[in-house]
C-alpha positions as CSV (number, residue, x, y, z in Angstrom):
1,X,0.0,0.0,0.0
2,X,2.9,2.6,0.6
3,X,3.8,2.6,-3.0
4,X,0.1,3.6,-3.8
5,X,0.1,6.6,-0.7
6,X,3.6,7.5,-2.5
7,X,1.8,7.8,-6.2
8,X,-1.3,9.2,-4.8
9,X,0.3,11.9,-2.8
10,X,2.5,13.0,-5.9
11,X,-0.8,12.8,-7.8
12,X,-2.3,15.2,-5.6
13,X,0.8,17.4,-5.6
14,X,1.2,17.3,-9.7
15,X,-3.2,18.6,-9.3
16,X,-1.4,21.2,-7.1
17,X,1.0,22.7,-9.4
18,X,-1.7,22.7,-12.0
19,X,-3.8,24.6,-9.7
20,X,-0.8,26.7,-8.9
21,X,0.3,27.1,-12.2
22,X,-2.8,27.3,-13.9
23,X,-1.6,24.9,-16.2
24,X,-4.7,22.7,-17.4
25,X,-2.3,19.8,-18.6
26,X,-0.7,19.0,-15.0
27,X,-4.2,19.3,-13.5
28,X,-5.6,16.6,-15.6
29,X,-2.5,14.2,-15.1
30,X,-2.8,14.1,-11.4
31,X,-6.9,13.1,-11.7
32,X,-6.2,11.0,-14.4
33,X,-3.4,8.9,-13.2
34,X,-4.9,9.3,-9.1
35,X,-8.0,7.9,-11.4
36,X,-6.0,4.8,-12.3
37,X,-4.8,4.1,-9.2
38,X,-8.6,3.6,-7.8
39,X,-9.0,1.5,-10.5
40,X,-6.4,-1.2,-10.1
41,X,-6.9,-1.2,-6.5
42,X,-10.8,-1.6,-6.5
43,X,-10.3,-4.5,-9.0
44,X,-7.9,-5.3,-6.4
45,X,-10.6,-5.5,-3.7
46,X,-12.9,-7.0,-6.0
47,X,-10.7,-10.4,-6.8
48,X,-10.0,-10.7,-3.4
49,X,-13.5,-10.6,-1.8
50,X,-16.1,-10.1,-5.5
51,X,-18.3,-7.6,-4.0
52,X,-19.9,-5.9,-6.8
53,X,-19.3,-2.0,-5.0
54,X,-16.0,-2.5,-6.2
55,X,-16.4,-2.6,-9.7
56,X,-19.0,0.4,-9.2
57,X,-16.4,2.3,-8.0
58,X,-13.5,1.4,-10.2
59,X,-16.3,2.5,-12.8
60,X,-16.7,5.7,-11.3
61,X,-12.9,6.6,-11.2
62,X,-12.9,5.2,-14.7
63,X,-14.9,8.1,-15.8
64,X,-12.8,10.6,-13.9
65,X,-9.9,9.1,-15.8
66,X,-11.5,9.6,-18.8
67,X,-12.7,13.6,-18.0
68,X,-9.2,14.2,-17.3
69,X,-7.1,12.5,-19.9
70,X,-4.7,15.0,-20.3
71,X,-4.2,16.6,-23.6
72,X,-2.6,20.0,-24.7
73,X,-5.2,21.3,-26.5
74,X,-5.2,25.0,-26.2
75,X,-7.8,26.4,-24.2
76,X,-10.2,29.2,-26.3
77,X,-11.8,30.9,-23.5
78,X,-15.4,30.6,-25.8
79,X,-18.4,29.6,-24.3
80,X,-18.7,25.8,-25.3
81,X,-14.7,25.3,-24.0
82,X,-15.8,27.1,-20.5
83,X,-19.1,25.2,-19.9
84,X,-17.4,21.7,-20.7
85,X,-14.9,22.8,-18.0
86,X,-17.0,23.9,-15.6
87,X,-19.1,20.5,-16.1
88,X,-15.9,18.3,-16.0
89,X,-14.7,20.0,-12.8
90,X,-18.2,20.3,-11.1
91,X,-17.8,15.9,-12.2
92,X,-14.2,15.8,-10.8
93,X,-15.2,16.9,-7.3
94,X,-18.3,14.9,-6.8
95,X,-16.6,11.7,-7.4
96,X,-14.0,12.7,-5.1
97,X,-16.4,13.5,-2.5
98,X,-17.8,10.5,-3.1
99,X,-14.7,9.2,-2.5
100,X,-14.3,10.6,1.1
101,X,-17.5,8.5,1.7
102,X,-16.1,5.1,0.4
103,X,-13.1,5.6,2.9
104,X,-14.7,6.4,5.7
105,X,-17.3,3.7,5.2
106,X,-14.7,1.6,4.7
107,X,-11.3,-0.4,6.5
108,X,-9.0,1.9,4.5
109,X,-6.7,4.4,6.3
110,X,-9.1,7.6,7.2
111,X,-6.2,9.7,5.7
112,X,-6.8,8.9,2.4
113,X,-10.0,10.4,2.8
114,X,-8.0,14.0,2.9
115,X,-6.9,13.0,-0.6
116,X,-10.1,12.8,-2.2
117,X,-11.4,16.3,0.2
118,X,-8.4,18.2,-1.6
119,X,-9.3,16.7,-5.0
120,X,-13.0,17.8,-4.4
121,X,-12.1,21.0,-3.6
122,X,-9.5,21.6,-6.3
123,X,-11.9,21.6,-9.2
124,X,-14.4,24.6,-7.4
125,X,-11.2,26.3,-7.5
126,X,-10.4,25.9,-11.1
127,X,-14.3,26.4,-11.6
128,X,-13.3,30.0,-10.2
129,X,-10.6,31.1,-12.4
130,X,-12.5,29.9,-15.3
131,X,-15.6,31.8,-14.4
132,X,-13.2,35.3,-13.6
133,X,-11.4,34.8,-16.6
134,X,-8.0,33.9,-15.0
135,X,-7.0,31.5,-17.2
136,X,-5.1,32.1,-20.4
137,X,-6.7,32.2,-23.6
138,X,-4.6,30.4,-26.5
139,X,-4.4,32.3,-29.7
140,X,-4.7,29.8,-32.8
């Protein structure tokens, strides 16, 4: 399990520079690959005790995966680019709030649940700036 803490809390940190940086492409890297990690270890948990929640879950980090595969598009600051952002992120932080009540209805370490309350919270955040115009608009 320590390697997984290890990836997830670089995960979060890479989210955190994105956030810092307001640089869309590290955001998305540390959901996406955070994403993977839920994945692997809910299949995990399913093969060892085949409880269907797990497979519900991996499927629910599956789709966060998939919202933020990263990609370097530029960012166009029109209407349809800011409303699929605002969706994705509004998407982003309810499965990780939903993730704080997996853990703590779970036997996993409570502190993991702090992972998924700063990856809820990071997406209102990035929500903001794209609402205020904060981030930069790429010129084609």
């Amino acid at each position: 399990m320590l390697p997984q803490i290890i990836v997830a809390s670089t995960c979060v940190l890479i989210t955190l520079y994105g956030v810092f940086k307001k640089n869309r492409v590290f955001f998305n890297i540390g959901y996406f690959v955070y994403g993977l990690i839920v994945i692997f270890s809910e299949i995990n948990f399913y093969i060892q005790d085949q409880e269907v929640v797990h497979i519900a879950t991996a499927s629910l980090w599956l789709i966060q995966s998939s919202l933020a595969l990263p990609n370097k598009l530029p960012y166009d600051g029109s209407k349809i680019a800011k409303s699929a952002g605002i969706k994705i992120y509004i998407c982003l932080s309810i499965i990780n709030l939903y993730g704080i009540f997996i853990v703590c209805a779970s036997n996993l370490p409570d502190f993991i649940s702090y992972f998924h309350a700063i990856l809820a919270i990071l997406p209102l955040i990035a929500i903001y700036l794209i609402l205020n115009n904060k981030i930069e608009i790429s010129k084609s």
